[in-house]
C-alpha positions in Angstrom: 5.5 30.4 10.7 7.8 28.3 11.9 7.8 26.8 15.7 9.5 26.8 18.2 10.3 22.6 18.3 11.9 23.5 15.3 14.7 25.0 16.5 18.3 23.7 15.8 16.3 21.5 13.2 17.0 21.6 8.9 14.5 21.4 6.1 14.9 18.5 4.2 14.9 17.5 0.6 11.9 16.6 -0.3 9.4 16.1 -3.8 6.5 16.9 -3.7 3.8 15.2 -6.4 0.1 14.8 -6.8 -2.7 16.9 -5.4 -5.0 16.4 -2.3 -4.5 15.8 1.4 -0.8 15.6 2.5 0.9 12.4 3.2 4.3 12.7 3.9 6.5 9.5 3.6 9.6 8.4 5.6 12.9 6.2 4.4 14.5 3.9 7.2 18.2 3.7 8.0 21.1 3.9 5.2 18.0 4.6 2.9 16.6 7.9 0.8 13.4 8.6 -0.6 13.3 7.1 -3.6 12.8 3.7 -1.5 8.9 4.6 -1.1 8.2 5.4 -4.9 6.2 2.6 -5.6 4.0 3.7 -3.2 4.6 7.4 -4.0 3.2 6.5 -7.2 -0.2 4.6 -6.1 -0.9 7.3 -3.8 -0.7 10.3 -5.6 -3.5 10.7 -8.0 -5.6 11.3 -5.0 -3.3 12.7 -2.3 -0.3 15.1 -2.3 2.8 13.0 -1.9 5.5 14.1 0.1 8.5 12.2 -0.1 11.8 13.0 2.7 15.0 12.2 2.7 15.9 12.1 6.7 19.2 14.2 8.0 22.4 12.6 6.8 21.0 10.7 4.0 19.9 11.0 0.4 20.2 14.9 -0.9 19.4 16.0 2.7 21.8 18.8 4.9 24.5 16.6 6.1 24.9 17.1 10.1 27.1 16.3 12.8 24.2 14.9 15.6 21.1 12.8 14.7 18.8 11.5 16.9 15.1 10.6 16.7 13.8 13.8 18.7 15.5 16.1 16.0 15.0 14.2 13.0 11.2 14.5 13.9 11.5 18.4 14.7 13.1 18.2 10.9 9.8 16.7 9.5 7.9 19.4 11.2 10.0 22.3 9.8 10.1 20.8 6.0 6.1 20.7 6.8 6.8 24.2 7.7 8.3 25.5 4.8 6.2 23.4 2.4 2.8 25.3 4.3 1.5 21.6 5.7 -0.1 22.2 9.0 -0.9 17.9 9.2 -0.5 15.3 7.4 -1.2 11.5 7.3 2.1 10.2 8.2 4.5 7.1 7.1 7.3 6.0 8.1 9.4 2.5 7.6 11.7 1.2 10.0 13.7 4.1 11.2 11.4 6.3 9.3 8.6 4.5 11.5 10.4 5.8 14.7 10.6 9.1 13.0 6.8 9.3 12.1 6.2 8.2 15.6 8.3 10.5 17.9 6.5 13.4 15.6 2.8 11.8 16.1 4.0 11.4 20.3 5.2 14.9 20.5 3.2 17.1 17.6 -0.3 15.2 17.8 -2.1 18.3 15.2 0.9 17.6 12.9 0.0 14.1 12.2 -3.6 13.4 10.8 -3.2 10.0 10.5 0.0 7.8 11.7 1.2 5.0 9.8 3.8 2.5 11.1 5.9 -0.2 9.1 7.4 -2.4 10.7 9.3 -1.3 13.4 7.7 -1.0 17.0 7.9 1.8 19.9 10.7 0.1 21.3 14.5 0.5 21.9 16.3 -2.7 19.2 19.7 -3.9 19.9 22.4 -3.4 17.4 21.2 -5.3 14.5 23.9 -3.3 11.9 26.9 -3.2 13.2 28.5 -5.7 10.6 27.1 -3.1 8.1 28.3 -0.4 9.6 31.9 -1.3 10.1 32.1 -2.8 6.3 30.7 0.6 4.6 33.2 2.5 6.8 36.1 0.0 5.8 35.8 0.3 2.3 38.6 2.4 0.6 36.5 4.3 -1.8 39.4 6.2 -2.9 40.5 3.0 -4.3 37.0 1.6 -5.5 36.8 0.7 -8.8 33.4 0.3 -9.5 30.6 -0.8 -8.2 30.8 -4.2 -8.7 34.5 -3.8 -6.7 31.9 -2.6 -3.8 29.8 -5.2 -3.8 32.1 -8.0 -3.7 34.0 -6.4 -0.8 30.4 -6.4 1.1 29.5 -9.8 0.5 30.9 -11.6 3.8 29.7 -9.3 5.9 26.2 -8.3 4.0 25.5 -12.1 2.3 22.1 -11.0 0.8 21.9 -9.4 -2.5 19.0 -7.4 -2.3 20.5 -5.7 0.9 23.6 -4.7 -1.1 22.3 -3.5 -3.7 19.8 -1.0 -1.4 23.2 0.2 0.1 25.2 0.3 -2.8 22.5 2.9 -3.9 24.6 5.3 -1.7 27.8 5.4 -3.9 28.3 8.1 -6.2 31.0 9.5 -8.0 32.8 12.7 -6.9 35.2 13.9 -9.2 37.5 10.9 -9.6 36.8 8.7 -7.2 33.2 7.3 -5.1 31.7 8.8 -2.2 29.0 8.2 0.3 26.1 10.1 -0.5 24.2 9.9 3.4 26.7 10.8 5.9 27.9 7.9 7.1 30.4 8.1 10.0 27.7 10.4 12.1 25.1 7.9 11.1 27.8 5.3 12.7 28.8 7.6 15.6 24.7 8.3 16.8 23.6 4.5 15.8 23.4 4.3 19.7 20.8 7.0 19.7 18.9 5.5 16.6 18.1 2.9 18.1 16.2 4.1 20.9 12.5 4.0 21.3 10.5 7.2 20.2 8.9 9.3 22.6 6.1 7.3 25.1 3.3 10.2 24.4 0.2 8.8 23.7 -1.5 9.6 20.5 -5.1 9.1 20.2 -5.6 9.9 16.1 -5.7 6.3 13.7 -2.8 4.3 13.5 -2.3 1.4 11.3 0.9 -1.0 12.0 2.1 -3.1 9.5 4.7 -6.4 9.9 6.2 -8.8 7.9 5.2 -11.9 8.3 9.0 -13.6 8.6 10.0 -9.6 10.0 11.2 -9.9 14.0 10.7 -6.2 14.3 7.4 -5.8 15.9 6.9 -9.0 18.0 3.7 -10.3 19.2 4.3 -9.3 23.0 4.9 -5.4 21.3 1.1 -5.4 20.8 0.0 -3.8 24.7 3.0 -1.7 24.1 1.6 -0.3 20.8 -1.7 -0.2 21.9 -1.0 1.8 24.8 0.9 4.5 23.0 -1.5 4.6 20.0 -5.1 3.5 21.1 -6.8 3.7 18.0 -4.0 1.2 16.3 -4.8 -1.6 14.5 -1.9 -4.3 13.1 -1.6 -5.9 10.1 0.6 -9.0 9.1 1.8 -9.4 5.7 2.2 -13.3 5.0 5.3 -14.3 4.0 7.5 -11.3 3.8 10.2 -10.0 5.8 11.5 -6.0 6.8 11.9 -5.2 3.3 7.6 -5.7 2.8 7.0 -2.8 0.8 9.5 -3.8 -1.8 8.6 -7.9 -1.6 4.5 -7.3 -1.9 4.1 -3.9 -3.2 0.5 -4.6 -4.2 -0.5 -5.6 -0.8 1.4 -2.9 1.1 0.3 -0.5 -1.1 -3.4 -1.1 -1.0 -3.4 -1.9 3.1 -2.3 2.5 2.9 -4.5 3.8 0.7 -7.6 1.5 2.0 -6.5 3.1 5.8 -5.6 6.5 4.3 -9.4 6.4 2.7 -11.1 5.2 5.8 -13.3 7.5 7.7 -13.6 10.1 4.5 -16.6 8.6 3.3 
């Protein structure tokens, strides 16, 4: 049945693959879930793998508010409907807040947390040159693809970044369109940023950072362990935000080594 949290919230597109104890994973900003496949894949011939896209992106409900509060009440509800009572839980960057806000306010939701890269904190507003270049491009006008990624490249200089927003554009009918819902993901970026909610959740936690990554600074640690007292953090060497996608094979084994821990 569903609860009562879950009110005003949607059910989210999700797929579902792989058999075992759930563990649901969680996008970041201007992203979908096809950005945690890799890991998706390495985890699922021993758990069931539930990947999300979050409100306003990917095949998800479009809507016109998105905060962290409801975007966690729509994990819960899409738990719901999918008959998950808990599940070990990750989330990257925004996703991370997401995952978060859900193990802070639905403890017996969340089995196990799992945090990358992104702290319990409020950030300042790292994508505003992003958001005002996606919202100036005439995609009436757009070409192709390779149009769109030229007209990005003063304001978003790295490739790899363009070509995880470009993964946005689709056709509709004649001309391109934004698949996530962009100008309410622009109008609540305010509310995005914020910091989750400060309940404290005693279950395992594992944090992990990129080494070069400025999102979770040294001086978050007492924060983090404060929140989540049975946290641990781990630093992957020489990688940025992006640390899932730039060591895979460490990322990847740092889950499933916490996921198996304790089920001895």
């Amino acid at each position: 049945m569903r609860s009562e949290l879950g009110a005003g919230a949607v059910c989210l597109n999700s797929e579902t693959r792989g058999s075992g104890e759930p563990v649901v994973l969680l996008h970041g900003l201007f992203g979908s879930a096809s950005n945690l496949l890799s890991l998706g894949r390495s985890l699922e011939a021993h758990y069931q793998v539930v990947r999300m896209d979050l409100r306003n992106h990917g095949k998800s409900p479009h809507c016109d508010y998105m905060d962290i509060p409801s975007m966690a009440k729509d994990v819960a509800v899409t738990m719901d409907e999918l008959g998950i009572a808990s599940a070990s839980v990750l989330g990257h960057s925004l996703g991370g807040k997401v995952a978060m806000e859900l193990a802070a306010t639905q403890a017996d939701r969340v089995s196990k947390l799992i945090v990358a890269d992104i702290a319990p904190v409020s950030y300042g507003r790292g994508h505003d040159a992003i958001i005002t270049a996606l919202l100036a491009m005439d995609l009436r006008a757009l070409r192709n693809r390779e149009q769109a990624d030229q007209l990005l490249q003063d304001a978003v200089p790295e490739l790899g970044i363009r070509q995880f927003l470009l993964k946005n554009l689709m056709r509709d009918g004649d001309h391109w369109a934004w698949r996530m819902n962009l100008p309410v993901i622009a109008d609540c970026y305010d509310l995005l940023r914020a910091a989750p909610d400060t309940g404290v959740y005693k279950a395992p936690a594992l944090f992990i950072r990129g080494e070069l990554s400025r999102y979770i600074k040294d001086e978050n640690r007492v924060g983090i362990q404060r929140q989540f007292p049975d946290s641990r953090l781990e630093t992957i060497a020489g990688t940025g935000h992006w640390l899932h996608v730039e060591r895979p094979a460490e990322f990847n084994a740092l889950v499933a080594g916490f996921l198996a821990s304790g089920n001895d």
